[in-house]
C-alpha positions, -999 to 999 in steps of 0.1 A, spaced: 599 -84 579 596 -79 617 619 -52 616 592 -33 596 567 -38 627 577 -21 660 555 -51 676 557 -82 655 523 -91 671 512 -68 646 520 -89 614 488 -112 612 463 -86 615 478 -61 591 481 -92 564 440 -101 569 434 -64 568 457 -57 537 441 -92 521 400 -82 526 415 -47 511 431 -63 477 394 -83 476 385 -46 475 402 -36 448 396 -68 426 360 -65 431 361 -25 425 373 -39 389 354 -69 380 319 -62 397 294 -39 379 261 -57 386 237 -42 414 233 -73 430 268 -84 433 277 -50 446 252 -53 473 259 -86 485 294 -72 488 284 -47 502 264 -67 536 287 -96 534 322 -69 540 306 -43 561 310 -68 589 349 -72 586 353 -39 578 334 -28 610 358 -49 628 389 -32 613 379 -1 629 391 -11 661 426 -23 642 428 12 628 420 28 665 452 9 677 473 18 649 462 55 659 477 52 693 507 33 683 519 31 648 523 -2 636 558 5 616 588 20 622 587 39 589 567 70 589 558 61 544 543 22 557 522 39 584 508 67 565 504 39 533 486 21 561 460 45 573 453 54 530 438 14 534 420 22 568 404 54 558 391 36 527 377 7 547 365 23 580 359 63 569 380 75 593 412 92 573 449 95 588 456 109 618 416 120 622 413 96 654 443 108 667 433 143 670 393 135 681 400 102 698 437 103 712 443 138 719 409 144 724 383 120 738 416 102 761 421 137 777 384 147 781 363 112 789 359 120 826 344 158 818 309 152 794 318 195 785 345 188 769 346 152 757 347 148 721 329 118 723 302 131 750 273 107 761 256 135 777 231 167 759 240 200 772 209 198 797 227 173 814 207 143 807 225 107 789 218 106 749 206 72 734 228 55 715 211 61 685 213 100 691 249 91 705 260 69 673 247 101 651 265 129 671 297 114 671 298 102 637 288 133 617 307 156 639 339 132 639 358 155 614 344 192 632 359 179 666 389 166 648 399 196 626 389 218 658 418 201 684 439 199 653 441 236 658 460 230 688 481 205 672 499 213 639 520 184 633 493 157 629 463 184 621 488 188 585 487 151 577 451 149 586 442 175 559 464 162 536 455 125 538 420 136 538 422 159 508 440 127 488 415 101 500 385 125 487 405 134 454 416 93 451 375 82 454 369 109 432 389 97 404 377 66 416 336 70 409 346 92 375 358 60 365 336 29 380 308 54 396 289 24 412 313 0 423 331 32 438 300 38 457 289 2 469 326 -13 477 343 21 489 320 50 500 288 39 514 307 10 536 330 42 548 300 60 564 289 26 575 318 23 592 322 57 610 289 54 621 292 15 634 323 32 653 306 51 671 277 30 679 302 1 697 318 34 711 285 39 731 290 14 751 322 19 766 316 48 788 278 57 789 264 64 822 295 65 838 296 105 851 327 96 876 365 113 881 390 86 880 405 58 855 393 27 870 356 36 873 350 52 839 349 27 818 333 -14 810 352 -44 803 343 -67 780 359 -103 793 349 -122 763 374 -136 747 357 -134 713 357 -98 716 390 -93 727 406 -116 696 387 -98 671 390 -63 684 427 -67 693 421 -64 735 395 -37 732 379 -49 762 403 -46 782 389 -7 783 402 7 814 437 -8 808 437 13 777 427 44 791 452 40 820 476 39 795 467 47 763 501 46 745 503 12 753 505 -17 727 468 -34 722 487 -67 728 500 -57 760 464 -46 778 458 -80 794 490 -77 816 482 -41 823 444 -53 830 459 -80 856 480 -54 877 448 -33 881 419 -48 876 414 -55 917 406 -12 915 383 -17 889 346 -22 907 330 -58 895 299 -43 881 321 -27 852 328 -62 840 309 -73 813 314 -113 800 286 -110 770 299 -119 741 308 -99 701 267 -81 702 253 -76 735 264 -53 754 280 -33 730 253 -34 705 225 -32 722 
């Protein structure tokens, strides 16, 4: 089994993720009543919200060695977090990683044109219903992973097709509203990672959430400068990276609130 995972670090969340999406598919079968579906509905769109940050570090380092696993993989993220294969790593890795110090060109800009900082509401929409525009746009530059993105997207909107033909409102309450949900609660925690900070280097250009709440159930997302210092590196390796560097990093970009303050707010 850990020859399957290039990091066997890897193995617990993939199982909790690959477990809440089998309760998916058991209760796209065996739910049909309105209320049921909703309480679904608010009780996943928390985990699911939460497995958007697993799915961001499977797009800057696939979690197996085999290409099938990893594209099988991101055919369950897509249908929990909206965000089909290889989409974040043409707007988010090849895009946002290369672009976050210039608020032109960043695909997940905080600034308006004039100049002046969006609100994260305004922010949260943006990002979220231009996600696939910016996406398909740098994966002009980039053929390779621009052809899986269309394809995986083309099967994911073909597979919940034949997926609301046949159960139309479990379809829509388990699989497609908590999608959008989940793109947009992307970008909202997204917000707060870079906002305000109109700087030119690494170690000033992003926050660092300390808790260690955060950082278990977002896989070291915290640890936000690390990660754009090196973005190919494993989400279970930012800590060390965070200790080498963190003396360049100014103390009024670290945060210690914990899962729904800062980030949230």
């Amino acid at each position: 089994m850990t020859k399957l995972f290039r990091y066997r670090e890897d193995r617990i969340p993939v199982l909790i993720i690959s477990l809440l999406f089998a309760l998916d598919i058991i209760a796209y079968f065996l739910l049909d009543n309105i209320w049921l579906l909703t309480a679904y509905l608010l009780i996943m769109i928390w985990p699911k919200g939460i497995i958007c940050a697993w799915n961001h570090h499977h797009q800057h380092t696939p979690t197996f060695r085999s290409a099938f696993l990893n594209r099988l993989l991101e055919q369950v993220y897509a249908l929990q977090t909206g965000a089909t294969s290889k989409l974040w790593v043409l707007h988010h890795v090849l895009g946002h990683h290369h672009h976050y110090l210039d608020q032109n060109k960043d695909e997940s800009r905080w600034k308006r044109k004039n100049g002046k900082n969006m609100g994260r509401l305004e922010y949260s929409l943006n990002v979220a219903l231009t996600a696939y525009y910016r996406g398909y746009k740098v994966g002009k530059k980039h053929p390779r992973p621009f052809k899986v993105f269309l394809t995986a997207t083309a099967a994911t909107i073909l597979l919940l097709s034949v997926m609301f033909w046949y159960h139309p409102m479990p379809a829509l309450f388990i699989f497609i509203i908590p999608m959008a949900v989940s793109l947009l609660f992307t970008a909202w925690v997204t917000y707060g990672h870079h906002s305000g900070l109109d700087v030119d280097n690494d170690f000033e250009a992003s926050y660092n959430i300390m808790s260690p709440i955060y950082n278990l159930l977002t896989g070291n997302l915290g640890y936000h400068t690390a990660h754009h210092h090196k973005q190919g590196l494993h989400w279970s390796r930012l800590p060390e990276l965070h200790e080498k560097i963190k003396n360049k990093i100014p103390e009024r970009l670290f945060l210690t609130e914990h899962l729904g303050s800062k980030l949230l707010k």
